[in-house]
Backbone atoms as SQL, in Angstrom:
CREATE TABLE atoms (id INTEGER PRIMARY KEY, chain TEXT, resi INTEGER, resn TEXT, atom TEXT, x REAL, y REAL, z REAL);
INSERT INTO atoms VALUES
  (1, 'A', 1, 'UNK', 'N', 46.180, -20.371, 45.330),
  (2, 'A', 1, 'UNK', 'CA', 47.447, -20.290, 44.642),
  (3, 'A', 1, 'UNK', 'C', 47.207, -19.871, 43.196),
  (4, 'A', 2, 'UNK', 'N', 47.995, -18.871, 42.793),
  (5, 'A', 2, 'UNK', 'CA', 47.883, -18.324, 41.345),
  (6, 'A', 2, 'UNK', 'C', 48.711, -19.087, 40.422),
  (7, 'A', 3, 'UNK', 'N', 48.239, -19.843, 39.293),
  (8, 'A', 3, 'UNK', 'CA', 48.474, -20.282, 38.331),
  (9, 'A', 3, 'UNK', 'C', 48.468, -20.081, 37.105),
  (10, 'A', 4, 'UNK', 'N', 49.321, -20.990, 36.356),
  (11, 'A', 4, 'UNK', 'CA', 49.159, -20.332, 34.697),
  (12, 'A', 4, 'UNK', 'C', 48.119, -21.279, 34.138),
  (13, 'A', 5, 'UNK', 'N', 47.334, -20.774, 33.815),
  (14, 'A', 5, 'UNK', 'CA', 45.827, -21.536, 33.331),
  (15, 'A', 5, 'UNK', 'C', 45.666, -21.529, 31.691),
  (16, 'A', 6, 'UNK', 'N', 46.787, -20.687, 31.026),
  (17, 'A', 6, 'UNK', 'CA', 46.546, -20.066, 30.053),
  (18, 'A', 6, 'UNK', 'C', 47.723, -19.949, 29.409),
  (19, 'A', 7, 'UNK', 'N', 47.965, -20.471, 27.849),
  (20, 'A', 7, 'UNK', 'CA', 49.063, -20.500, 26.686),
  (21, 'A', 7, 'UNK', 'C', 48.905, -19.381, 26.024),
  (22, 'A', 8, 'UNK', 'N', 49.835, -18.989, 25.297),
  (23, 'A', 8, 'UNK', 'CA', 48.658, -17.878, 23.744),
  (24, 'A', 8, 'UNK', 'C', 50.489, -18.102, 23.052),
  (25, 'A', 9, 'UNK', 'N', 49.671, -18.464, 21.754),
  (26, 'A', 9, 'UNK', 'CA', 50.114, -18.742, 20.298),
  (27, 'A', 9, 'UNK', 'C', 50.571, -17.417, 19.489),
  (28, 'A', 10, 'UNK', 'N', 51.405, -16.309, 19.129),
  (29, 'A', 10, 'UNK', 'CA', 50.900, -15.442, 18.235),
  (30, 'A', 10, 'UNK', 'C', 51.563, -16.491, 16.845),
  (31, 'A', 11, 'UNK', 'N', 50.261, -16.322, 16.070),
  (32, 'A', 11, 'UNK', 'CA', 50.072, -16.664, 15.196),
  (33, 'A', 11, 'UNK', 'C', 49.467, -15.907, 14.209),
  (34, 'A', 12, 'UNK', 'N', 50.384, -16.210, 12.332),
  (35, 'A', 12, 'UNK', 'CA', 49.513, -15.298, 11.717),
  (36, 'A', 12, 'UNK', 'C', 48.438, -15.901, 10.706),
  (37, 'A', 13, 'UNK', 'N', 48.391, -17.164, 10.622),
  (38, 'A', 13, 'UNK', 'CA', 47.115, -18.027, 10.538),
  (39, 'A', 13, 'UNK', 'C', 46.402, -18.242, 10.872),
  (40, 'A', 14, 'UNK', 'N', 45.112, -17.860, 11.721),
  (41, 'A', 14, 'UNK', 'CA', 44.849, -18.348, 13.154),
  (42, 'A', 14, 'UNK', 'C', 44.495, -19.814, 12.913),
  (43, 'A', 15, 'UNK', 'N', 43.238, -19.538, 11.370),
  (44, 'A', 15, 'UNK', 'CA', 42.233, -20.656, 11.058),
  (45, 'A', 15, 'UNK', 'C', 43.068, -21.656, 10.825),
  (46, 'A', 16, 'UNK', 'N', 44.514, -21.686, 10.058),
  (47, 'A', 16, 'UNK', 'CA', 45.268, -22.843, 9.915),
  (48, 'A', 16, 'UNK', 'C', 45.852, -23.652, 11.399),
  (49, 'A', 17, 'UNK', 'N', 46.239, -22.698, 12.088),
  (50, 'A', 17, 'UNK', 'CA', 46.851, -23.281, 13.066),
  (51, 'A', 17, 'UNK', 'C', 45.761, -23.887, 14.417),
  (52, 'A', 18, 'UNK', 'N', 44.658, -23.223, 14.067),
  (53, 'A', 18, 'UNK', 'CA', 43.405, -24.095, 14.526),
  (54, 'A', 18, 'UNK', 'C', 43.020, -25.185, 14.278),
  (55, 'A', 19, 'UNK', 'N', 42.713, -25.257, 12.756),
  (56, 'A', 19, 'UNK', 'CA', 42.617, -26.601, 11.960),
  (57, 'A', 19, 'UNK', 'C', 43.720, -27.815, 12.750),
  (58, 'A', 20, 'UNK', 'N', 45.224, -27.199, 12.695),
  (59, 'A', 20, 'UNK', 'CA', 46.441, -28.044, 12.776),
  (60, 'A', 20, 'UNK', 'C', 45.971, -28.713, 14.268),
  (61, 'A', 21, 'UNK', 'N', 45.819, -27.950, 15.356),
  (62, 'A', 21, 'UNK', 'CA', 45.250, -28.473, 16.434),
  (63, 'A', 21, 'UNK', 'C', 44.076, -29.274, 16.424),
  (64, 'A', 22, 'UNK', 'N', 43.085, -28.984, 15.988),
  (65, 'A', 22, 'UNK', 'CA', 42.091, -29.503, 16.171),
  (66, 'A', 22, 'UNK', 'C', 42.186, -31.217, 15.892),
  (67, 'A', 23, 'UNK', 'N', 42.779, -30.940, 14.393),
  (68, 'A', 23, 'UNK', 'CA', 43.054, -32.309, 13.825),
  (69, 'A', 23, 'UNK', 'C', 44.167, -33.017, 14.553),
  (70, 'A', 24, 'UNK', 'N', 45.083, -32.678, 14.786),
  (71, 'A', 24, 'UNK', 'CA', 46.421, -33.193, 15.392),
  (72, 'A', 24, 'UNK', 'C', 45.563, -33.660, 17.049),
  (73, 'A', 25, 'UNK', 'N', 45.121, -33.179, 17.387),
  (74, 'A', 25, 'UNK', 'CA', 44.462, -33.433, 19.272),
  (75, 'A', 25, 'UNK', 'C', 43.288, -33.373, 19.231),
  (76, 'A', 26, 'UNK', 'N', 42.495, -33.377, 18.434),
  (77, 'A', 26, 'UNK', 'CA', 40.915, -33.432, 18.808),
  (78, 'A', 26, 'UNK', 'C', 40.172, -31.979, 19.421),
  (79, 'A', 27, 'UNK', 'N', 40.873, -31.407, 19.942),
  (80, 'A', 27, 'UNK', 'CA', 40.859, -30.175, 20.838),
  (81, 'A', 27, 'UNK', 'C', 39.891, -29.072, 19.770),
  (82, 'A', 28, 'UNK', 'N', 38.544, -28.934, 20.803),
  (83, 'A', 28, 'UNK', 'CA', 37.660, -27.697, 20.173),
  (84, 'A', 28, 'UNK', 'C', 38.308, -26.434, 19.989),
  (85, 'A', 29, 'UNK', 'N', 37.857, -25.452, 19.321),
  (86, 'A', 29, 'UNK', 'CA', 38.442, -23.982, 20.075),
  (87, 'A', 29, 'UNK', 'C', 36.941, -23.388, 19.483),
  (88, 'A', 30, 'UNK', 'N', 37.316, -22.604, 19.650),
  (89, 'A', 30, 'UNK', 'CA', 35.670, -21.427, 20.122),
  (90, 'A', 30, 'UNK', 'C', 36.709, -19.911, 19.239),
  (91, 'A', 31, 'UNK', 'N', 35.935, -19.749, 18.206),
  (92, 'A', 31, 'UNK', 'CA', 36.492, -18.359, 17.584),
  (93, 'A', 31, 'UNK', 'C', 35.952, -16.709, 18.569),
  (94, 'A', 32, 'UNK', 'N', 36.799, -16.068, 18.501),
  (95, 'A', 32, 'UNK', 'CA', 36.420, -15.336, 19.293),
  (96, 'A', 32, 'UNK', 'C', 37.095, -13.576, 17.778),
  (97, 'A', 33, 'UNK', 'N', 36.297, -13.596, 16.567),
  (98, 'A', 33, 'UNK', 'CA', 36.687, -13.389, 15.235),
  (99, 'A', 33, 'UNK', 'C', 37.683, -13.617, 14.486),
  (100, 'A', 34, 'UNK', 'N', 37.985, -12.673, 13.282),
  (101, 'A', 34, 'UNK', 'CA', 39.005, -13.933, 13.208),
  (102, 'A', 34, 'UNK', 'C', 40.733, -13.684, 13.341),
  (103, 'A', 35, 'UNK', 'N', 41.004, -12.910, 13.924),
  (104, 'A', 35, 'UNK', 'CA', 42.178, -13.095, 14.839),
  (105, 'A', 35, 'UNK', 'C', 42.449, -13.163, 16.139),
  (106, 'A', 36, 'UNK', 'N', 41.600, -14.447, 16.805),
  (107, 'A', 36, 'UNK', 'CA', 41.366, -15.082, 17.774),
  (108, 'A', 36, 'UNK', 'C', 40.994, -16.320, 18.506),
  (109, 'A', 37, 'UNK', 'N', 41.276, -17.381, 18.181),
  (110, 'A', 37, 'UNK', 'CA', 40.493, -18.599, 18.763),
  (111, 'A', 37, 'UNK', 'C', 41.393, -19.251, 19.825),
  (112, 'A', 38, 'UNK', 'N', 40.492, -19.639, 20.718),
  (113, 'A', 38, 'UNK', 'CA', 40.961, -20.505, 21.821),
  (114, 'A', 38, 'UNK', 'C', 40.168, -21.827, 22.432),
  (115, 'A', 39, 'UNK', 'N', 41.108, -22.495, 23.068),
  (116, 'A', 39, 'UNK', 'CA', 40.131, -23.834, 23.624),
  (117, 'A', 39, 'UNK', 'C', 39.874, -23.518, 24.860),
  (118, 'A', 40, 'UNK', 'N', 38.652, -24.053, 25.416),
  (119, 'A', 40, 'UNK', 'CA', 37.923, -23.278, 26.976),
  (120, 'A', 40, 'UNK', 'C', 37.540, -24.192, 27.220),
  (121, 'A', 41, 'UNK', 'N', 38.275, -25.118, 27.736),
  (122, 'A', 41, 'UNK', 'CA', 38.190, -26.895, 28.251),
  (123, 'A', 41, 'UNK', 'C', 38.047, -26.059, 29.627),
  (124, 'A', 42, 'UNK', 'N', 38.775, -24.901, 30.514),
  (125, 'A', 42, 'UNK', 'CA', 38.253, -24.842, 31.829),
  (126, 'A', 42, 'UNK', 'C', 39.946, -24.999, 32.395),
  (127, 'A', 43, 'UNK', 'N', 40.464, -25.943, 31.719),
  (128, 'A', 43, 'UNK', 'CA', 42.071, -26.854, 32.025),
  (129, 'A', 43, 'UNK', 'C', 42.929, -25.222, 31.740),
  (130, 'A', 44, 'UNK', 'N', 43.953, -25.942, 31.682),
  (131, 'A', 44, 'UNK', 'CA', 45.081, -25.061, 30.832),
  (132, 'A', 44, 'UNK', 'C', 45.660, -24.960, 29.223),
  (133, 'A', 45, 'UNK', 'N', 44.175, -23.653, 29.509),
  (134, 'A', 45, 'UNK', 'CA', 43.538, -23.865, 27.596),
  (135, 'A', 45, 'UNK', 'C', 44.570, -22.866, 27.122),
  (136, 'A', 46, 'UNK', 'N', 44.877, -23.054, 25.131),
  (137, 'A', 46, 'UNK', 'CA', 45.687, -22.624, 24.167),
  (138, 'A', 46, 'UNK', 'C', 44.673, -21.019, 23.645),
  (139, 'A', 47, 'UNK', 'N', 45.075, -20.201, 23.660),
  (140, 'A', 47, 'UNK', 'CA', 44.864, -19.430, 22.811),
  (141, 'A', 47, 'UNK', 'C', 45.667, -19.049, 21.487),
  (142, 'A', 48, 'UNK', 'N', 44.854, -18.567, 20.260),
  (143, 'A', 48, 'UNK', 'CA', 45.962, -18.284, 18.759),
  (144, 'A', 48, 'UNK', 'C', 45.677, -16.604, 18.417),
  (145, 'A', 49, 'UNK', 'N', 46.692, -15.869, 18.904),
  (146, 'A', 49, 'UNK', 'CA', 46.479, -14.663, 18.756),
  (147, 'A', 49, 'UNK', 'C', 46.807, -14.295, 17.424),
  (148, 'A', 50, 'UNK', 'N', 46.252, -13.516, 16.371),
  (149, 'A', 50, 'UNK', 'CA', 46.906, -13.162, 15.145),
  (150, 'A', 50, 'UNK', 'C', 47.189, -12.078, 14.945),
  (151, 'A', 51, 'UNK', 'N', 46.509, -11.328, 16.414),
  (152, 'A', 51, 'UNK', 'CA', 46.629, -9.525, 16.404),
  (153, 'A', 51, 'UNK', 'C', 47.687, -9.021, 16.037),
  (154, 'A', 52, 'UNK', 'N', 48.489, -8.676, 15.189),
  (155, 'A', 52, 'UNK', 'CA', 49.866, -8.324, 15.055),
  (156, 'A', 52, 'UNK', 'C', 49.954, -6.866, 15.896),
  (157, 'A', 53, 'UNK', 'N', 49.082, -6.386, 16.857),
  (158, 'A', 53, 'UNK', 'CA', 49.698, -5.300, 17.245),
  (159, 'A', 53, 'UNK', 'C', 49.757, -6.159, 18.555),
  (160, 'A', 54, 'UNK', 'N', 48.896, -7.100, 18.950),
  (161, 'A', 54, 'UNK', 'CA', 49.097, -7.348, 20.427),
  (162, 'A', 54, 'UNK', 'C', 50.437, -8.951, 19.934),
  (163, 'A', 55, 'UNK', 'N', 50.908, -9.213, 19.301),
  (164, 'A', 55, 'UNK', 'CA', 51.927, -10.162, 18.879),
  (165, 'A', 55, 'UNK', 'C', 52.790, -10.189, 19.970),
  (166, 'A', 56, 'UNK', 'N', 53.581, -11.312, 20.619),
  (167, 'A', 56, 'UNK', 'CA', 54.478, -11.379, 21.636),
  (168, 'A', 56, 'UNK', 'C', 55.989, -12.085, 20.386),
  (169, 'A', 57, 'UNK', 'N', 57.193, -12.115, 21.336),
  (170, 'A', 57, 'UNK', 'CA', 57.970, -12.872, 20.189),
  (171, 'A', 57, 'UNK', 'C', 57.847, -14.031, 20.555),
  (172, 'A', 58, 'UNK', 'N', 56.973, -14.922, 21.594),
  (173, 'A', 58, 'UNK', 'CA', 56.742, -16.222, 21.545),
  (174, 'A', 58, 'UNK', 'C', 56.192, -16.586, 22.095),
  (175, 'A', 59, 'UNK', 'N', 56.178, -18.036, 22.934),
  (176, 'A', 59, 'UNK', 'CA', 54.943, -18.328, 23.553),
  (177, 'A', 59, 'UNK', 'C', 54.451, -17.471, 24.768),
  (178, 'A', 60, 'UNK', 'N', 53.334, -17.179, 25.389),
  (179, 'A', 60, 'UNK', 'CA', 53.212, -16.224, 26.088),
  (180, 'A', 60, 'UNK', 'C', 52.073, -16.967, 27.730),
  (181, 'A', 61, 'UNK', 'N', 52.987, -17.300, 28.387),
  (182, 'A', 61, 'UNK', 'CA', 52.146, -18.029, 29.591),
  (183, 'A', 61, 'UNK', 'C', 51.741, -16.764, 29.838),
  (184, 'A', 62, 'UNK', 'N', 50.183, -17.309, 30.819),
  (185, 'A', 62, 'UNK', 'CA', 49.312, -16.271, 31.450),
  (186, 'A', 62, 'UNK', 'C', 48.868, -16.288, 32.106),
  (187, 'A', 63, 'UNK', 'N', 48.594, -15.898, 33.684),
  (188, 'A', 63, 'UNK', 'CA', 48.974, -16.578, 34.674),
  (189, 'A', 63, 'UNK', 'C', 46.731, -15.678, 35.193),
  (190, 'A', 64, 'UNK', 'N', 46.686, -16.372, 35.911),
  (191, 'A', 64, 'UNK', 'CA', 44.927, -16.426, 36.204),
  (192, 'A', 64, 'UNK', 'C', 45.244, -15.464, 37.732),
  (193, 'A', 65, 'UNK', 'N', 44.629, -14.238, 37.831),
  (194, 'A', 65, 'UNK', 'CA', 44.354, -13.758, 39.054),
  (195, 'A', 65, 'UNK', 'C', 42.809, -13.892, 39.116),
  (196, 'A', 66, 'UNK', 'N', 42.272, -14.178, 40.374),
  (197, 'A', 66, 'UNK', 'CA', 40.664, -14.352, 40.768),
  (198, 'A', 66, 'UNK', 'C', 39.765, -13.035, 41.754),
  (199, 'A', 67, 'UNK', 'N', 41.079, -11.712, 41.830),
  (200, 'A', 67, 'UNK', 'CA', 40.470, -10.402, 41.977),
  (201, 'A', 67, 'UNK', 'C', 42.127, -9.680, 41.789),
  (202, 'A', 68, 'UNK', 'N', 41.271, -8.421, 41.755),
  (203, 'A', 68, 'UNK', 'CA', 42.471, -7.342, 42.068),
  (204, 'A', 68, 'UNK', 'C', 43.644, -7.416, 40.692),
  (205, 'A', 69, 'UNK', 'N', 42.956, -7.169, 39.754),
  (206, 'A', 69, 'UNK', 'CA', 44.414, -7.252, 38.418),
  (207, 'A', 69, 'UNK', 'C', 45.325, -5.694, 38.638),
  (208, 'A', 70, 'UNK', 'N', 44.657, -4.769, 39.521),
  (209, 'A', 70, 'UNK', 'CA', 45.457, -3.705, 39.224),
  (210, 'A', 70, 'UNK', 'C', 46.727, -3.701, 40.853),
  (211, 'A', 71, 'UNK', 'N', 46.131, -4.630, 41.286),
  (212, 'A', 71, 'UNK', 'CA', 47.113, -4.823, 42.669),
  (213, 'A', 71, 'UNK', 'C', 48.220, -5.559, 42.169),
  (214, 'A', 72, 'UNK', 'N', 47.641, -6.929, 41.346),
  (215, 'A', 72, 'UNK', 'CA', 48.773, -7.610, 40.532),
  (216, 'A', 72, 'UNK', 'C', 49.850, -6.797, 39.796),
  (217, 'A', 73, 'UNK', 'N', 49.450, -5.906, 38.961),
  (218, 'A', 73, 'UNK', 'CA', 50.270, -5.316, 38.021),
  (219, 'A', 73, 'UNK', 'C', 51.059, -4.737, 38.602),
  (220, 'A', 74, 'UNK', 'N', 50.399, -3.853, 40.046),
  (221, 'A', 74, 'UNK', 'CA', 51.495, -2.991, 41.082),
  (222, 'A', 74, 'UNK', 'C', 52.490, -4.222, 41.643),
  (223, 'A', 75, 'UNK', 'N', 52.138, -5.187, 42.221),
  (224, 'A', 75, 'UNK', 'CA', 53.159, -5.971, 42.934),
  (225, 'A', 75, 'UNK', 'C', 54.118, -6.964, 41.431),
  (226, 'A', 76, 'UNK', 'N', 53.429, -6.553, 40.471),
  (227, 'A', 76, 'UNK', 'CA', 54.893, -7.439, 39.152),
  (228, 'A', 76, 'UNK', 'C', 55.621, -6.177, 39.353),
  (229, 'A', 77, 'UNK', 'N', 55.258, -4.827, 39.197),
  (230, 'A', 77, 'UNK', 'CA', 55.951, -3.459, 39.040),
  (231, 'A', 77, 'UNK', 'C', 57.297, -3.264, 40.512),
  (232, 'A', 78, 'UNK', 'N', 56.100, -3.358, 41.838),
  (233, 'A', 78, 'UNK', 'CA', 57.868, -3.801, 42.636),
  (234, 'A', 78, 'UNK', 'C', 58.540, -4.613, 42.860),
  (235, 'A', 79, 'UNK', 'N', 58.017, -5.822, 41.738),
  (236, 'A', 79, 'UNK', 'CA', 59.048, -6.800, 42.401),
  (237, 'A', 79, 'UNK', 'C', 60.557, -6.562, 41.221),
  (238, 'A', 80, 'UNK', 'N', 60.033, -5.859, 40.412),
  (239, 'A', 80, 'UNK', 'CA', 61.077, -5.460, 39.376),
  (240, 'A', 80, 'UNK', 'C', 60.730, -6.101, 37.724),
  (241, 'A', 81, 'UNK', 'N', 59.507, -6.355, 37.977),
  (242, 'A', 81, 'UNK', 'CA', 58.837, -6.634, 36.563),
  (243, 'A', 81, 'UNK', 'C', 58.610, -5.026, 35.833),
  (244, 'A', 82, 'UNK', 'N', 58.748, -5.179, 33.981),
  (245, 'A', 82, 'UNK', 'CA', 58.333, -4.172, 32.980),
  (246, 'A', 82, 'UNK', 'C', 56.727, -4.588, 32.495),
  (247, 'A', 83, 'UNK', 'N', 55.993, -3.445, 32.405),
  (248, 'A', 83, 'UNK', 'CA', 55.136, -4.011, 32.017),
  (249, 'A', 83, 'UNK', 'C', 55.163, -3.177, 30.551),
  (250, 'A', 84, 'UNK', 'N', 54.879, -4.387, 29.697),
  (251, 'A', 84, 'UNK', 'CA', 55.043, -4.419, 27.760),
  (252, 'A', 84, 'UNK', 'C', 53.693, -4.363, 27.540),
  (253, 'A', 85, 'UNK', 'N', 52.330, -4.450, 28.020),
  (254, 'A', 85, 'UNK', 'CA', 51.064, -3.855, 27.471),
  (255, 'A', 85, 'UNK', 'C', 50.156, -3.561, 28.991),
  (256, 'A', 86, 'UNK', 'N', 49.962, -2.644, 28.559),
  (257, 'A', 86, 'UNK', 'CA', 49.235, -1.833, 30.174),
  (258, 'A', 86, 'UNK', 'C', 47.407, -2.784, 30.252),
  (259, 'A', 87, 'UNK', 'N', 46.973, -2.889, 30.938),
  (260, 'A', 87, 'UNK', 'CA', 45.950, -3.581, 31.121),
  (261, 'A', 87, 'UNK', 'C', 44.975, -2.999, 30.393),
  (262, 'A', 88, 'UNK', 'N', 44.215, -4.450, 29.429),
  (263, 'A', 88, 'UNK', 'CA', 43.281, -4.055, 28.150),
  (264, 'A', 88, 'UNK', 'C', 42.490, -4.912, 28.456),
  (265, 'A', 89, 'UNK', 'N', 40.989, -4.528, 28.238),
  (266, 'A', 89, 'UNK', 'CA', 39.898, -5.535, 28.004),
  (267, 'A', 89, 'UNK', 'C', 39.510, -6.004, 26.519),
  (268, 'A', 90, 'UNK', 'N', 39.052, -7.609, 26.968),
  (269, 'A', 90, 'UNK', 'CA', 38.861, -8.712, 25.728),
  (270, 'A', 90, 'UNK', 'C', 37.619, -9.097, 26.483),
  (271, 'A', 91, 'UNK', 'N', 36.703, -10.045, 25.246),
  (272, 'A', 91, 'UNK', 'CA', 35.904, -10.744, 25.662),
  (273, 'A', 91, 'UNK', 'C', 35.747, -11.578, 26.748),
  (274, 'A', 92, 'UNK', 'N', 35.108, -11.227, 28.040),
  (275, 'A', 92, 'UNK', 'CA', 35.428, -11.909, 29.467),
  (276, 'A', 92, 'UNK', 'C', 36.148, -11.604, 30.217),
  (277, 'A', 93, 'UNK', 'N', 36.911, -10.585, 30.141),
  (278, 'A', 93, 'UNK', 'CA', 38.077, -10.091, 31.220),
  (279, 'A', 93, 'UNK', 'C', 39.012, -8.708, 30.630),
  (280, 'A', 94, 'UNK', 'N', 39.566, -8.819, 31.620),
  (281, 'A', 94, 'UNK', 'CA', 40.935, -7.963, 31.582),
  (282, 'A', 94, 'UNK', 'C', 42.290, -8.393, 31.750),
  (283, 'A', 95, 'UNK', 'N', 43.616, -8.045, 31.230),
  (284, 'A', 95, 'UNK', 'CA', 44.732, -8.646, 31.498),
  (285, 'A', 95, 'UNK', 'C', 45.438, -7.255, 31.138),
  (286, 'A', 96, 'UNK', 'N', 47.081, -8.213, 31.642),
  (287, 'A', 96, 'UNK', 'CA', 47.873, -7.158, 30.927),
  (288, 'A', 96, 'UNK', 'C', 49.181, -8.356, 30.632),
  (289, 'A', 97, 'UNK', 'N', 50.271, -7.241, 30.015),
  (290, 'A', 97, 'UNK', 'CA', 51.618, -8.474, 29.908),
  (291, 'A', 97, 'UNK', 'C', 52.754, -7.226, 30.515),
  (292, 'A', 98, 'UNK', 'N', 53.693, -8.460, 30.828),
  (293, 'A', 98, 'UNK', 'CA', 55.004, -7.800, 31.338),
  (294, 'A', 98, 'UNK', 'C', 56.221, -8.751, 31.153),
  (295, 'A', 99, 'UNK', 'N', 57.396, -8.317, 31.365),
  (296, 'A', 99, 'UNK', 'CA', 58.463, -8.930, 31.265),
  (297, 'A', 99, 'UNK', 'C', 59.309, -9.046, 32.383),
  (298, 'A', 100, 'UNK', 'N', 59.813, -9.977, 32.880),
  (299, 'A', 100, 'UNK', 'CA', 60.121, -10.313, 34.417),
  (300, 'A', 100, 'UNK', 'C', 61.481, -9.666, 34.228),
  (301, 'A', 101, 'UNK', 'N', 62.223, -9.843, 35.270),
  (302, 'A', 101, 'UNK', 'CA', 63.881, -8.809, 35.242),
  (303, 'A', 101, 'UNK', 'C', 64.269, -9.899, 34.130),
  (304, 'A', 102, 'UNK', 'N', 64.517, -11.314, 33.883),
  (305, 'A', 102, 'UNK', 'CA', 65.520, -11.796, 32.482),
  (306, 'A', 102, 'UNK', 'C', 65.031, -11.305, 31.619),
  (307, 'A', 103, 'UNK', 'N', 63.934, -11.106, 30.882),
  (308, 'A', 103, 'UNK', 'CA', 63.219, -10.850, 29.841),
  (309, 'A', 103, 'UNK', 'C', 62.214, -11.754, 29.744),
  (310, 'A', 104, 'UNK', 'N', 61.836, -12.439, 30.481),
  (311, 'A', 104, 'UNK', 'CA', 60.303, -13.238, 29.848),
  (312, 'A', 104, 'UNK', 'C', 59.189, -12.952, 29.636),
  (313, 'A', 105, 'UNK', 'N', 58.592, -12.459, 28.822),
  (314, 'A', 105, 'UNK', 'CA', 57.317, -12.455, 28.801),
  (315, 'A', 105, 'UNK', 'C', 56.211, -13.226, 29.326),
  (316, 'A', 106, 'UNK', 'N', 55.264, -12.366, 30.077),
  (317, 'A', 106, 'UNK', 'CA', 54.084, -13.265, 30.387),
  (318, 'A', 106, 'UNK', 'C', 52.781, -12.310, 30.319),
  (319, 'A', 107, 'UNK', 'N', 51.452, -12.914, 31.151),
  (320, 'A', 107, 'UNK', 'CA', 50.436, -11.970, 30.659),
  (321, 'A', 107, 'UNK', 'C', 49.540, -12.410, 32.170),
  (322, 'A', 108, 'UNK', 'N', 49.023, -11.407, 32.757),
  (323, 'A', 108, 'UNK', 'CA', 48.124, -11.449, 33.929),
  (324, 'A', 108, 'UNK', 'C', 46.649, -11.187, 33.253),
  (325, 'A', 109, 'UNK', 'N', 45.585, -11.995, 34.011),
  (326, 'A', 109, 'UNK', 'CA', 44.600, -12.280, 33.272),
  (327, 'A', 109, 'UNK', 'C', 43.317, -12.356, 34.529),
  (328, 'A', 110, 'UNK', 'N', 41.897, -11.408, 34.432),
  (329, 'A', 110, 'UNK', 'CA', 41.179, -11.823, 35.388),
  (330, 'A', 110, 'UNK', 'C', 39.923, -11.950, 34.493),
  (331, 'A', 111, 'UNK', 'N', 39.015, -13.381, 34.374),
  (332, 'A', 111, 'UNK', 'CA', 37.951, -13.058, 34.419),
  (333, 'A', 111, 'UNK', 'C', 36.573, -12.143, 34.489),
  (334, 'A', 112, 'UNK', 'N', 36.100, -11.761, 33.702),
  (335, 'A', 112, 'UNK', 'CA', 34.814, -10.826, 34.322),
  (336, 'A', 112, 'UNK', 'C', 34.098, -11.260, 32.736),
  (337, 'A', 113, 'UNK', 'N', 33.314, -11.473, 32.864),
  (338, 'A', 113, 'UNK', 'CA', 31.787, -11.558, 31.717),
  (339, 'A', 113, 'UNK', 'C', 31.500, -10.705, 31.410),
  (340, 'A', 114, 'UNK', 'N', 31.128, -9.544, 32.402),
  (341, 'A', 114, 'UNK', 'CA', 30.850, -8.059, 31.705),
  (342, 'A', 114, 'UNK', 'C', 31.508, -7.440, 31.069),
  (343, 'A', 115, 'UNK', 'N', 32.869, -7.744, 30.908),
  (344, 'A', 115, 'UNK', 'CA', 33.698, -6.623, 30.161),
  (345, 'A', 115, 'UNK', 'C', 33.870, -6.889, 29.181),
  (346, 'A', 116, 'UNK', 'N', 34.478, -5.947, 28.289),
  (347, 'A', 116, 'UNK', 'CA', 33.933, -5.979, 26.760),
  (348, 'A', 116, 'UNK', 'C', 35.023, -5.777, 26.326);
């Protein structure tokens, strides 16, 4: 079963709003430079995006596929999903985001180590 494993913050502080977590919950995060940190408890970890080009207008669930992200993107595409960023690689994976028929934003996300 596919789940949302994954939050993301856009934020234009990252280091503050890291700090705010950390201290407020104890919660590590792992910088990934510095408009990027997230917690990788394994759970259903927070990311703090500060990228202002990859910026969402709010919180942005992200839902974990475990193969096939370009089959995913085709089956959000007929079920009548937009997709708002075409599939990009980050440290550990690939994803993309889309917006369901109301307008919600979300973000499909697969694992891989090798990708860059």
């Amino acid at each position: 079963m596919l789940r949302i494993s994954y939050v993301e913050l856009p934020v234009k502080d990252v280091a503050g709003v890291r700090d705010f977590y950390a201290g407020a919950f104890g919660w590590d995060f792992t910088d990934f430079g510095p408009e990027y940190s997230a917690t990788t408890s394994g759970d259903t970890d927070l990311g703090l995006n500060g990228d202002q080009e990859q910026a969402t207008a709010g919180i942005l669930p992200i839902i974990e596929v475990t193969e096939d992200l370009e089959g995913a993107l085709e089956k959000v595409v007929a079920a009548g999903g937009t997709i708002t960023l075409p599939i990009f690689p980050y440290p550990g994976g690939r994803r993309f985001h889309f917006k369901d028929p109301h307008g919600h934003e979300l973000g499909v996300f697969i694992n891989e180590p090798e990708a860059h």
